[in-house]
N, C-alpha and C positions, 0 to 999 in steps of 0.2 A: 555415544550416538553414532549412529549408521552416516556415511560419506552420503550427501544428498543437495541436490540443487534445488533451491527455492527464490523466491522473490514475491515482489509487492509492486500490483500498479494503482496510483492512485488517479483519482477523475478530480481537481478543484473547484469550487465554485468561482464564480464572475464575474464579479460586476464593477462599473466605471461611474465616473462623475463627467460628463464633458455639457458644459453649460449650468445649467442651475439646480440642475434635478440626476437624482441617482437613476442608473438603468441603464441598460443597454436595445438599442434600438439596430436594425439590420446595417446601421450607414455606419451606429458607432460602434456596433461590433467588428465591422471588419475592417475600423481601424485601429483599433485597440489589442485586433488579434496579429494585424500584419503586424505592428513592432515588437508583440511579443515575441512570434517566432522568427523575426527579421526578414519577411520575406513578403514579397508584392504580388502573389498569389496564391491565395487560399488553398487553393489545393495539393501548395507544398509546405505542409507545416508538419511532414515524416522524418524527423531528425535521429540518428543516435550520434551520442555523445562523446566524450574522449573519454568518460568513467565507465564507458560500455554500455550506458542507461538510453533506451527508448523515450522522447519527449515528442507528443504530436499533440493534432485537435481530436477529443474524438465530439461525436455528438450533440446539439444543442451547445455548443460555444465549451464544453469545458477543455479546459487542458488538462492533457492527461501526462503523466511520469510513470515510467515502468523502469525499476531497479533495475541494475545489472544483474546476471545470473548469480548469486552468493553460495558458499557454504557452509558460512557458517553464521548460526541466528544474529552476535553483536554485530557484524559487518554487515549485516542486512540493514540491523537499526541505523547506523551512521548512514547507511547508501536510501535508507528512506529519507531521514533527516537532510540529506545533501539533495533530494527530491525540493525540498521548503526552500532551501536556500538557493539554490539554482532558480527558480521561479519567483524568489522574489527579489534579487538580481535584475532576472529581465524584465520584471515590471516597473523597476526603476528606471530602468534603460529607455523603457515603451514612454515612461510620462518624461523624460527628459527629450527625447525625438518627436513626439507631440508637441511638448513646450515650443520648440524648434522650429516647427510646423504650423504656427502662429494657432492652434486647438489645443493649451494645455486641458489635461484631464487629470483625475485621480483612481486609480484604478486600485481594487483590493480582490486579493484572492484569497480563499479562506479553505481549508482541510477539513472538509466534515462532507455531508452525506445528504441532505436535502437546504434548499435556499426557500423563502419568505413563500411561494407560493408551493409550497408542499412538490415541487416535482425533487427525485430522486435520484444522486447517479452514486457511482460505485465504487469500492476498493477491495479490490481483487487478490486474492493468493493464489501463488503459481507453487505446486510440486513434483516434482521428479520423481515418479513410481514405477517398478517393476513392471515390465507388459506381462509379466507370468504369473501376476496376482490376480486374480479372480475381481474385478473393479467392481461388479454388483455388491459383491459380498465386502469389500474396501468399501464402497459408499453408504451401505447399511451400517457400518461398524461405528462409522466417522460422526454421522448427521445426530444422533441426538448428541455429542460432545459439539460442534460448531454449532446447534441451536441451543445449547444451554453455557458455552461460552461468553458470554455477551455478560455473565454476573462481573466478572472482571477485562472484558475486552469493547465493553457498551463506550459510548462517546457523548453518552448523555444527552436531552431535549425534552426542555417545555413545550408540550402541546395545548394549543388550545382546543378546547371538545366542548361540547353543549353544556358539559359539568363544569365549564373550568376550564383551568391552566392544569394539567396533568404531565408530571415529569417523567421521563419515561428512560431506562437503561441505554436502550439505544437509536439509534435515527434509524439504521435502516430497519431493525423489529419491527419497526411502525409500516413499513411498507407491506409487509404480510396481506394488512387490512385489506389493501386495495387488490389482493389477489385471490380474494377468496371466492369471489363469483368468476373467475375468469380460469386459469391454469393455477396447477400447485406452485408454491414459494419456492422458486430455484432455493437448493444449498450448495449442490455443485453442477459446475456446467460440465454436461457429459460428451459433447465434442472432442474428440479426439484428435487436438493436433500438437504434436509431444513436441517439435520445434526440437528434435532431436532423432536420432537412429532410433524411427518407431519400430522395427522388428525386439530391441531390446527395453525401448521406455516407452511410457506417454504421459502425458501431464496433467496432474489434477487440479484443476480450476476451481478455486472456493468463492462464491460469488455471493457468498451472507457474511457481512463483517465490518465492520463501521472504521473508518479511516481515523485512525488516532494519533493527537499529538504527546500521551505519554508513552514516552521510551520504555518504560515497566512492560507497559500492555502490550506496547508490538512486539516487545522479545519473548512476553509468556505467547502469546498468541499463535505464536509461530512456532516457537519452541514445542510449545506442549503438540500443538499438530504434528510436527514432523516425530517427536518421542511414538506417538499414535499410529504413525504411519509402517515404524521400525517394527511395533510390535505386529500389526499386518501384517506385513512381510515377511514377519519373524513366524508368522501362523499362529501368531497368539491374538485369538479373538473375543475371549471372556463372554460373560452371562446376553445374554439379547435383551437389549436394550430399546429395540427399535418403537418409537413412538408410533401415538394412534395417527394423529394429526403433525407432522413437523410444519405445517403453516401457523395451524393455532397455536402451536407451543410457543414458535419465534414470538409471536405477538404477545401471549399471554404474559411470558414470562418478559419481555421488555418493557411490559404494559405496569408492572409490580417491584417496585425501590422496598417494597419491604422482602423481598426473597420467598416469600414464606406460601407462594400460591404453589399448587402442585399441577404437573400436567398426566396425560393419560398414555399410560405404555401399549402398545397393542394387545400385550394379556391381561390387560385390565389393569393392574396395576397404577400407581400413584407415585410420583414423586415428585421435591422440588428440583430447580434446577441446581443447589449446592449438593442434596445427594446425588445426585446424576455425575455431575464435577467429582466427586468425592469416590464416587466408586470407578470412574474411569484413574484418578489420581492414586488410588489403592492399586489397581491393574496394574498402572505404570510402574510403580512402586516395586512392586515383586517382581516384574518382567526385567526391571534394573538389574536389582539384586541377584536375579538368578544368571545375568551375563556377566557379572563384573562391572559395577558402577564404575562408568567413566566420571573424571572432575563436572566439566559441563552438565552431563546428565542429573550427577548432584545435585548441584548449583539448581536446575533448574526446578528438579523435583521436590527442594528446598524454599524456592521460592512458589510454584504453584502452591504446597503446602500451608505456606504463614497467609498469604493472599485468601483462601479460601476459609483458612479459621478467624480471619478477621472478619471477613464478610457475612459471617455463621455469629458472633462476636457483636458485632459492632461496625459495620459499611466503612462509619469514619475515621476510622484507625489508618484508612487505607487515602486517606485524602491526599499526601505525595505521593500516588501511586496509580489509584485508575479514573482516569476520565470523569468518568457519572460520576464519582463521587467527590472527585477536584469541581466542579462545576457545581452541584448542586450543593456542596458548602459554601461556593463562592455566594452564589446567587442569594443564599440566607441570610448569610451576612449583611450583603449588599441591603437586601430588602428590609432587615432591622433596623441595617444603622440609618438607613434612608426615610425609612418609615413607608415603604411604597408596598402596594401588595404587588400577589405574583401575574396579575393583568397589565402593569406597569408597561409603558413600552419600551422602558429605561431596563427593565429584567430582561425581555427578550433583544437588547441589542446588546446587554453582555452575554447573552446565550452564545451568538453570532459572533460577537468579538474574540470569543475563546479561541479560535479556531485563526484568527487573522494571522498569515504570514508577515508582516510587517511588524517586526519583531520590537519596534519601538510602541505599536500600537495594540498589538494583536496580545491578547490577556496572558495565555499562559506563556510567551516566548518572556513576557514581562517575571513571570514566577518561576522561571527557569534562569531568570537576570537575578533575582533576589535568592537562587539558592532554595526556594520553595518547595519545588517538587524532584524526585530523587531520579536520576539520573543513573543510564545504560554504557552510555560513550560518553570520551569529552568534544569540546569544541576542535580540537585538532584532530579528532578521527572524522569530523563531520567537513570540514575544511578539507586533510586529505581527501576524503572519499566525492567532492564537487571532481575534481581534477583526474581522479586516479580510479582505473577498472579494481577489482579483486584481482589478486595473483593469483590463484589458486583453482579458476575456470576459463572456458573460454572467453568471457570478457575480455580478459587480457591480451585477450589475442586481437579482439575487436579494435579494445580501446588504445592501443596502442598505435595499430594501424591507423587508425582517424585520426591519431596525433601525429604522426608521418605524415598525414594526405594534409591536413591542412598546414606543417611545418614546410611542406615541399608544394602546398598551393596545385597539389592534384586531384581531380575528378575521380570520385570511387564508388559501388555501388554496396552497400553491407546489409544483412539483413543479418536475423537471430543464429542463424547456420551455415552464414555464405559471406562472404568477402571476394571483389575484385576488382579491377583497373576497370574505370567505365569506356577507358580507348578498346579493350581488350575484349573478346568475343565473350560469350557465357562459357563455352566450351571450359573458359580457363579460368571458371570460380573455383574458389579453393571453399571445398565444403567441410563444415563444422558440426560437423553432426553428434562429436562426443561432445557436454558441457564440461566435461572433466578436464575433459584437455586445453592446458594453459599454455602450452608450445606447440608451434607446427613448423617446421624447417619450410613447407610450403607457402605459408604467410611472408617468413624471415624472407624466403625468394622475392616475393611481392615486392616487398617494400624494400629491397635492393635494387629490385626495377622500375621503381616510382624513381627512386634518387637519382639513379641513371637519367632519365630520361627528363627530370628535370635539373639536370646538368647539377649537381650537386652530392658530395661524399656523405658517407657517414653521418646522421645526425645520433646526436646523444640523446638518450631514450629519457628527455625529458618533456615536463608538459609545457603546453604553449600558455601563453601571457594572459588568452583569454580561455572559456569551458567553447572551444570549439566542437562543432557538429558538422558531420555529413550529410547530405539530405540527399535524399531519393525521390527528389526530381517529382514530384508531383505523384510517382506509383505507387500505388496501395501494396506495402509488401505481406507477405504471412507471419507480419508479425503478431504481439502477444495480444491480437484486440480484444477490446475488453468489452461485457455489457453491461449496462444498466437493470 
């Protein structure tokens, strides 16, 4: 696979217990959010990290995590993974400084894509594309592969509808519904800001994709995009694929756990979304083959393969492995051995518990305790990656520096592209414009003149005791925002 920078920003949901009843109210959000992000006004809650990871508020109370820049897919999954655990850290931190504060609370953050009262928020994919590829014709190529992705990349959800409790592939598919009188169903956000030397890149924002706690799905997920992207670039564009409707289709086909509905291609055409899958996975296949399969490339086009004859097969073959269908085994279980039907409010608060970052409580961190579900990285690449940028791109550059600034207790200002001394004019930011680039003798300057000036040598380039962050001081930077 092609050298390329990718990442993942995820939006959580959030909600607190302070007194007798769940919810959050405007007094106890914005105390529940100062000790998240340790800070006594709201407006400063724009942090990046010493792993080189973006951590703010965005919108409507969620907290948002955006990876550091990766390149490669397993180091993505761990620096997602170290997203969960970094956050729920701080919310242990929040309900013990509450405690403190004579207001204990309980607060739970949860990874998934809509909360009780149906509103939505998001989980984003960022890639690194050629500015010399024709993006119309990149976006036509991509979309019905990201709307029929969701057969293995869905995060699963019982709705309730006028018929019923209807289970559905994925949370955000269901959001389609709501856009169908209004604008078409983003799949990619066409904004141009590459957070990079835009005369040579810019970055394609995936903004249809359900935020997942199996390690399987985020690394096909990702993987098979970026394989998708190689072949772009590579000029290899296969048969036209392009749907009539990519809003109906999202909906359609997340709307249907048997697979077996078909949507309408703009030449009239029919298909479901496993043949769709299936001949983008053939494409890939031969595009491998005809460069010289790399290991990785194998590996993955190995596992898109079994993943999709299972689902063609039998969904539940795949139960340690994707989402909807870890969950909607769960939930059957549950409701036999309980006797409960699927209106139960006992089935929709395991729905919601799937997802709970509090890994003593939260369902699948429990089935990842038992060995249950099959596993990308171990515990000690997800531990590393809390602490540690990527070697291998500018993060490093980042996250290294922010381990200097708070080892040496100095004021800095960093953004996605930029680092510098906040004593120091703009004039002397040191700009980052390649992601490639993992060293800059201009940086190494920096932070020889941090040490200076706070009267101290050499430190050894290790991490500090806690996940320190720099913050940007209340200013909104051009970093990776995300939307809903």
């Amino acid at each position: 696979m092609k050298p390329r920078i990718f990442g993942i920003e995820t939006e959580y949901g959030l909600t607190a217990k302070v007194g007798p009843s769940w919810g959050l109210t405007p007094e106890t959000a914005f105390s529940v959010i100062r000790h998240l992000f340790e800070t006594i006004d709201l407006r400063d809650t724009n942090t990046f990290l010493e792993n080189g990871a973006r951590l703010y508020l965005d919108g409507g109370d969620h907290p948002e995590y955006a990876t550091p820049e990766c390149d490669d897919v397993m180091e993505l999954v761990a620096h997602d993974k170290a997203g969960e655990r970094i956050l729920e850290e701080r919310l242990r931190q929040a309900e013990l400084r509450l405690a403190e504060e004579g207001a204990p609370a309980k607060i739970r953050l949860f990874k998934n894509n809509t909360d009780t009262a149906r509103n939505y928020y998001g989980c984003h994919e960022n890639y690194l594309v050629r500015r010399d590829v024709d993006f119309a014709r990149l976006s036509t190529t991509l979309v019905p592969f990201l709307v029929t992705r969701q057969v293995f990349a869905g995060a699963g959800k019982a709705y309730r509808t006028c018929d019923g409790i209807h289970y559905c592939l994925s949370q955000r598919g269901q959001q389609a519904l709501s856009w169908r009188d209004a604008a078409p169903y983003p799949v990619i956000d066409k904004r141009d800001q590459p957070h990079a030397d835009g005369t040579r890149y810019r970055r394609l924002h995936v903004v249809i994709g359900d935020a997942n706690m199996s390690e399987v799905a985020t690394y096909l997920k990702v993987g098979t995009t970026a394989l998708l992207l190689d072949m772009v670039e590579g000029g290899v564009f296969g048969p036209d694929l392009t749907l009539q409707s990519a809003t109906s289709a999202i909906h359609d086909i997340s709307g249907d756990s048997t697979l077996r509905k078909t949507v309408t291609l703009r030449d009239g055409r029919r298909f479901t979304a496993l043949e769709l899958q299936t001949e983008y996975l053939e494409q890939a296949t031969r595009y491998v083959g005809s460069i010289g399969a790399s290991a990785k490339a194998g590996d993955l086009l190995c596992r898109w393969a079994d993943v999709l004859s299972k689902l063609a097969d039998d969904p539940m073959q795949l139960e340690r492995q994707v989402d909807w269908v870890t969950k909607w085994a769960l939930m059957e279980r549950f409701i036999g051995r309980h006797q409960l039907s699927w209106q139960d409010p006992k089935v929709r608060l395991l729905d919601l518990q799937y997802h709970d970052l509090r890994r003593e409580e939260g369902i699948y961190a429990r089935l990842v305790s038992r060995g249950a579900v099959d596993r990308m990285v171990d515990d000690h690449a997800i531990v590393h990656a809390q602490r540690n940028p990527p070697r291998t791109t500018r993060a490093r550059l980042r996250g290294d520096f922010i381990r200097n600034a708070n080892l040496s207790g100095t004021k800095c200002r960093v953004d996605w592209a930029y680092i510098r001394l906040a004593d120091e004019p703009e004039q002397q930011a040191v700009s980052c414009s390649d992601p490639f680039r993992a060293f800059d003798e201009r940086v190494e300057s920096l932070v020889r003149r941090m040490h200076l000036k706070a009267g101290l040598g050499e430190i050894e380039g290790r991490p500090s005791a806690r996940c320190g962050a720099v913050s940007l001081d209340g200013q909104l930077p051009v970093g990776m925002e995300s939307r809903s």
